[in-house]
C-alpha positions as CSV (number, residue, x, y, z in Angstrom):
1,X,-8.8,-6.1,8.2
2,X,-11.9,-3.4,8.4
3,X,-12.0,-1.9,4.8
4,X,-14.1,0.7,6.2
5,X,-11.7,2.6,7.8
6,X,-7.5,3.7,6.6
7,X,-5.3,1.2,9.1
8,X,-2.3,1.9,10.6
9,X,-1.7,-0.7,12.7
10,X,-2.4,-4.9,13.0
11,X,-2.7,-7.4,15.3
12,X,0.2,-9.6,15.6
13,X,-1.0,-12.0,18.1
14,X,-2.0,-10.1,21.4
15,X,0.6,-7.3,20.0
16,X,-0.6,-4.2,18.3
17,X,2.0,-3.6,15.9
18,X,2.1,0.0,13.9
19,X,3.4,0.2,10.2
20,X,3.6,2.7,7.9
21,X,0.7,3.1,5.8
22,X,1.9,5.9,3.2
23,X,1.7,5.1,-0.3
24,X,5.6,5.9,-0.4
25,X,6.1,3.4,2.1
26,X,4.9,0.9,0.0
27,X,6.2,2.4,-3.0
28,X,9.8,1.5,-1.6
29,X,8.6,-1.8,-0.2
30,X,8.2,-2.7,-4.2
31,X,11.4,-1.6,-4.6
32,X,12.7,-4.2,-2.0
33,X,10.6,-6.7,-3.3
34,X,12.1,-6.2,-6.9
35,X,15.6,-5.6,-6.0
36,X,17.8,-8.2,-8.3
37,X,20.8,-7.5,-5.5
38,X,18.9,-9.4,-2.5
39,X,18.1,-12.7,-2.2
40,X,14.2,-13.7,-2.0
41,X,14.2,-14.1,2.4
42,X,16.9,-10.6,2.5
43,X,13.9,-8.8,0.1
44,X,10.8,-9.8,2.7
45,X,13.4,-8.6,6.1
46,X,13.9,-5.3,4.2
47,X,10.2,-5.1,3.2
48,X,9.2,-5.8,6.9
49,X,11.5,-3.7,8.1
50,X,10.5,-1.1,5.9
51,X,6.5,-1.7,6.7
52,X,6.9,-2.0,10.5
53,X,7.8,1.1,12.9
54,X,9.2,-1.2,15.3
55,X,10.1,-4.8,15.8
56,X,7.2,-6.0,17.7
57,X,5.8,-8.1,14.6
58,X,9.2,-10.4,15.0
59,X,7.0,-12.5,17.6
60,X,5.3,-13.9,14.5
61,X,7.1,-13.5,11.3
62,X,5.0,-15.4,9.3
63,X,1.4,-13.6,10.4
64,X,3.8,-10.5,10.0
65,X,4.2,-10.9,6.4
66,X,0.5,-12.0,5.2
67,X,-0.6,-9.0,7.0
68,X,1.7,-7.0,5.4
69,X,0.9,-8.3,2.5
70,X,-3.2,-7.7,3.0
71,X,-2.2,-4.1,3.7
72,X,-1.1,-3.8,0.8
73,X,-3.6,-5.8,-1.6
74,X,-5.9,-4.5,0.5
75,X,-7.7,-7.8,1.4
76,X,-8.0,-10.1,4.5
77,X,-6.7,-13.2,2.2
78,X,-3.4,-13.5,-0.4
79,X,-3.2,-15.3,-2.7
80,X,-0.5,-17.9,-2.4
81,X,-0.6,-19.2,-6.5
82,X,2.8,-18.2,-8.3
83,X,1.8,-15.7,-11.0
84,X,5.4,-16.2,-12.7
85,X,3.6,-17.3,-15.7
86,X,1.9,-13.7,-16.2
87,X,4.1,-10.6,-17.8
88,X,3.6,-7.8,-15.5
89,X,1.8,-4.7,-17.1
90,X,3.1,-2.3,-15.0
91,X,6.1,-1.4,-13.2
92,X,5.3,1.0,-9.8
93,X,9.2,2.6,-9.9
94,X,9.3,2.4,-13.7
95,X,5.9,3.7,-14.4
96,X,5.5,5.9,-11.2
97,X,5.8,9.3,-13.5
98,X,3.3,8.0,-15.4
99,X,0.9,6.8,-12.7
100,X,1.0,9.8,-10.7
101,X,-0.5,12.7,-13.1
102,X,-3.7,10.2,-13.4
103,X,-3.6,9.5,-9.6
104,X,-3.6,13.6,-9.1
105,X,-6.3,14.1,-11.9
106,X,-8.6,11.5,-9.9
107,X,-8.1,13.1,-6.4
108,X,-7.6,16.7,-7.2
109,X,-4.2,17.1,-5.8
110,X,-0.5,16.6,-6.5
111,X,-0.1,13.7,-4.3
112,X,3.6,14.4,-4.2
113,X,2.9,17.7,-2.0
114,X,1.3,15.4,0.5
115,X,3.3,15.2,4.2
116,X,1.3,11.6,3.9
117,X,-1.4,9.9,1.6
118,X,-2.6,6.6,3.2
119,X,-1.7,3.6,0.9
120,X,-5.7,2.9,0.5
121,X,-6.2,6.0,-0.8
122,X,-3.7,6.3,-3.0
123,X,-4.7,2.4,-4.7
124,X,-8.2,3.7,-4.6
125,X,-6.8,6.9,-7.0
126,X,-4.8,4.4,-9.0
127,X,-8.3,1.8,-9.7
128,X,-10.2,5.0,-11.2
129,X,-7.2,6.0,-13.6
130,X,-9.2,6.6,-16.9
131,X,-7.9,7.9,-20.3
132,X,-4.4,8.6,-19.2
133,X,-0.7,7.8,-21.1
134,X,-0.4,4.9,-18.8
135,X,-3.6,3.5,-19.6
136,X,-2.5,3.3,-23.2
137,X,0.8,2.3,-22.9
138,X,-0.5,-0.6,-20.4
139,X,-3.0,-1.5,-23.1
140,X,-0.3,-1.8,-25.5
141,X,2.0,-4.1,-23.4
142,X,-1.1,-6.4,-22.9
143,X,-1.5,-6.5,-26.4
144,X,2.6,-7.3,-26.9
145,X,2.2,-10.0,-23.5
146,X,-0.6,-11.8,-25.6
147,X,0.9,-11.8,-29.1
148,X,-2.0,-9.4,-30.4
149,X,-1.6,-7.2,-33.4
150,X,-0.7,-3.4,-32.5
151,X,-3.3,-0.9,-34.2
152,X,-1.1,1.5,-36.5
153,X,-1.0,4.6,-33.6
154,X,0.0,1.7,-31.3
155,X,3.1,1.1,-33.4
156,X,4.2,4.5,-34.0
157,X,3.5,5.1,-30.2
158,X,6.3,1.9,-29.4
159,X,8.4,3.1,-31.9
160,X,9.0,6.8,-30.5
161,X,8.5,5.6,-26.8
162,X,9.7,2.0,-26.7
163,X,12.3,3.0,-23.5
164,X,8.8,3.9,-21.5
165,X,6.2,1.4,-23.2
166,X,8.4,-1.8,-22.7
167,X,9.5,-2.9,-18.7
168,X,13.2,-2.9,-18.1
169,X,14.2,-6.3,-16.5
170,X,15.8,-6.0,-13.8
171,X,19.2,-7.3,-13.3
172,X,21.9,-7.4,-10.2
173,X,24.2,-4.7,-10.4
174,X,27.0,-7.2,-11.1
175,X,25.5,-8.4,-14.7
176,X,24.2,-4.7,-15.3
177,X,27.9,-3.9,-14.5
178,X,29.2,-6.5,-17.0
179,X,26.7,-5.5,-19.7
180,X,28.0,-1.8,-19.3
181,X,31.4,-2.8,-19.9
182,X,30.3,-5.1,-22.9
183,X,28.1,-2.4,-24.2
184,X,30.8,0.0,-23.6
185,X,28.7,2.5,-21.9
């Protein structure tokens, strides 16, 4: 993949194959790709589905997904070792309100009042986020991930913001269902 230039389409074999390249696109490929209610193979379909505008990448589903995939790490290789091991700092859906004032301050615009922002653009915003909420609260959830003593602002901030500083996990809607009822909510 030319880094160079914003894509919009790939090579699948001799096919050219167009996908959708706006950072919302991707946005609700995560979502896919997270959803507790699909099983691993019915999360990649929807994600393809969701990345392709059509179905020409079926005529090679696996150079499909590691395309998609480079897309959207924005590299010509993936990397195929399981990172289950490592706590996630940041959740795109969870965090999103808190990634996107950042993302604005960096490219000068409210990204939401974009018709489109190419994905590139939009990771390339994200990579420069400086002094921002998120910054801290993702500092603070790598400090809780590694067992590291909270400075005292740090524990007030968890305190008065643990809903938004710690990750939900997500569950299938028949346990969050079940826990509702349990919970009484």
């Amino acid at each position: 993949m030319d880094l160079y230039t914003l894509p919009t389409s790939v090579k699948i074999e001799d096919t050219e194959c167009e996908f959708n390249s706006d950072y919302r696109d991707i946005l609700y490929i995560f979502q896919a790709l997270n959803d507790p209610d699909l099983l691993e193979t019915e999360r990649v379909i929807v994600a393809l589905n969701l990345f392709y505008t059509d179905d020409c990448y079926k005529i090679n589903i696996e150079q499909a997904i590691k395309e998609m995939f480079c897309f959207i790490s924005q590299s010509d290789e993936i990397d195929d070792k399981p990172h289950s091991d490592k706590k996630p700092l940041y959740d795109w859906e969870q965090d999103f309100n808190l990634i996107v004032s950042p993302v604005n301050k960096v490219l000068g615009y409210d990204v939401r009042g974009k018709d489109y922002l190419h994905w590139w653009t939009f990771l390339s915003a994200f990579m420069e986020i400086g002094e921002s909420t998120f910054n801290t609260y993702v500092g603070i959830r790598d400090k809780l991930n590694r067992g590291k003593k909270l400075e005292d602002y740090e524990d007030r901030l968890v305190k008065d913001n643990r809903d938004k500083i710690i990750l939900k996990k997500k569950v299938d809607s028949t346990t969050q269902a079940l826990m509702d009822e349990i919970l009484g909510v």
